[in-house]
N, C-alpha and C positions, 0 to 999 in steps of 0.2 A: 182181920184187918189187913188191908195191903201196906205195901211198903210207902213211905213219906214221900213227896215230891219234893222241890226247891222252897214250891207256894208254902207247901206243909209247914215246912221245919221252919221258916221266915215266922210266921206266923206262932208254929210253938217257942220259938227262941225269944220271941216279944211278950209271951206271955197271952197272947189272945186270942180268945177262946174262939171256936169255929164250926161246923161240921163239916165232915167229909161224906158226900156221897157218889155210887161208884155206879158204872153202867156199860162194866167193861165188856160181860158175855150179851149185853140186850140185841147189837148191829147197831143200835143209833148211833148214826153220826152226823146228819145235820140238827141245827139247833132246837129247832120245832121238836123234832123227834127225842131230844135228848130233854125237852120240858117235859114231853109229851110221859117218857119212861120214869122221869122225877116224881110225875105227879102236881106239876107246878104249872101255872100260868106262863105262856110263852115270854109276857112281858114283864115279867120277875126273870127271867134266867137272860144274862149276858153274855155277845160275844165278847172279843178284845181281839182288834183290828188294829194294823201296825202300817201307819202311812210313812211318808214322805212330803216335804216341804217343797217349793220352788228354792228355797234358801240351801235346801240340803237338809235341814236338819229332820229330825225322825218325831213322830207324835204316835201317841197309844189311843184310840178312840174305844168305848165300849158302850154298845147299841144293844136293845131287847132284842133277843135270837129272829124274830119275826120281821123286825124292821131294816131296811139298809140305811148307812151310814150319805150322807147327804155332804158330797164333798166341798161343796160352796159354801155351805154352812158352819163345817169344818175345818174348813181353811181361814173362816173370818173367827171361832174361836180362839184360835190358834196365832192370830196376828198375819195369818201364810194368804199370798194374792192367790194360792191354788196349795191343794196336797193330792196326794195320788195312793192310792194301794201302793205297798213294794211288795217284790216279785213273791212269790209264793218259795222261791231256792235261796232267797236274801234275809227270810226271817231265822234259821235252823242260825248263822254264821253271828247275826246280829242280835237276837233276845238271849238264844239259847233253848228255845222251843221250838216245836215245828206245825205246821201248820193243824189245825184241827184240837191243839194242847196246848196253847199257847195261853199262860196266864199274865194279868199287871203283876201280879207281884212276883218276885226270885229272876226279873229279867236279870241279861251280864250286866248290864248298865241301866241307868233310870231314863227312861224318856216320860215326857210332860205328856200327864194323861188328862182326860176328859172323858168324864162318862154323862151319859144322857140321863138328864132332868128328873126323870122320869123314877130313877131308883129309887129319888130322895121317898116317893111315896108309899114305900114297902119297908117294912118291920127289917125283910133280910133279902139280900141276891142272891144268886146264882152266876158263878162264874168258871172258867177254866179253873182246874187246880194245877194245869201243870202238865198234865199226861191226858193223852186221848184214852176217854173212861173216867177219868178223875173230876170232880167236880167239887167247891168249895160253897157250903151258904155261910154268908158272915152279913153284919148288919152294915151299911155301907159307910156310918160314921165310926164303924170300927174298919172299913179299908182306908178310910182317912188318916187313921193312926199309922197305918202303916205305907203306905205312899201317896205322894203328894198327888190330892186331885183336886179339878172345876166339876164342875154344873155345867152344860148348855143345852140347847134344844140343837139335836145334829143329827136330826132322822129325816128322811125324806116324809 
C-alpha cells in the first residue's frame, strides 16, 4: 500500500470508507488513459479543474476525464458573467496540488465546487486522490459528506 495523500487521510479522519487505486508505474497520464488502465468507463472517472471568476473568486469544476468543462455553462452555475482556467503555476501556491494531482478534497482552502450531473448516475467516481498515480472511488453522496458540492450540466 502506498503512502496516504491529504484526500486519503481527510477521508480516513471522517471515517468514510473509500478505495484507493494506483497507476503510478502504468505512464497514464491523460484522463482517458488513466480510465483506460482503471478498467473503468471514461465517464465514471473525473477531472477536478480549478477556475477563476470575473469577480476573482476561485471555483472547483469536475467533468468525466473525456469531456471539457464548458466555461459559459460554468460561469452561469456559479453566478460568474465568465470564469477561466487559472494558470497551470497558480494551482501548486493556491489548492496545494499540482497540476495532473490535483483532488476536491484536502484543498488549503475550500473553493465551491460543482461537479457534472452526470456522476449522480454511477453507484461510485473516480477522482484525483491527491498525487499524480493516486486515484480515489468513493460513491459521490459520500463526496457530499465531505465537501460541499452542486449538480449542473457544465460539459460542452
Amino acid at each position: 500500500m502506498a503512502e496516504k495523500t491529504n484526500a486519503m487521510r481527510k477521508l480516513s479522519s471522517m471515517k468514510i470508507d473509500y478505495k484507493e487505486h494506483y497507476y503510478v508505474d502504468t505512464g497514464a497520464v491523460a484522463g482517458v488513459d488513466i480510465a483506460r488502465v482503471l478498467g473503468e468507463a471514461p465517464a465514471q472517472v473525473f477531472k477536478t479543474l480549478v477556475t477563476v471568476g470575473r469577480s476573482g473568486a476561485h471555483y472547483v469544476f469536475m467533468v468525466p476525464v473525456a469531456e471539457e468543462l464548458d466555461l459559459k455553462k460554468a460561469a452561469s452555475a456559479v453566478g460568474e458573467k465568465s470564469v477561466e482556467m487559472i494558470k497551470s503555476k497558480e494551482l501548486l501556491p493556491l489548492t496545494g496540488y499540482i497540476h495532473g494531482g490535483c483532488s476536491p478534497i484536502g484543498m488549503k482552502k475550500f473553493f465551491r465546487t460543482t461537479v457534472h450531473e452526470t456522476a449522480k448516475n454511477y453507484e461510485t467516481i473516480f477522482f484525483s486522490g491527491g498525487r499524480i498515480g493516486f486515484q480515489i472511488e468513493l460513491a459521490p453522496e459520500k463526496l457530499e459528506n465531505v465537501i460541499k458540492l452542486e449538480y449542473a450540466d457544465i460539459i460542452r
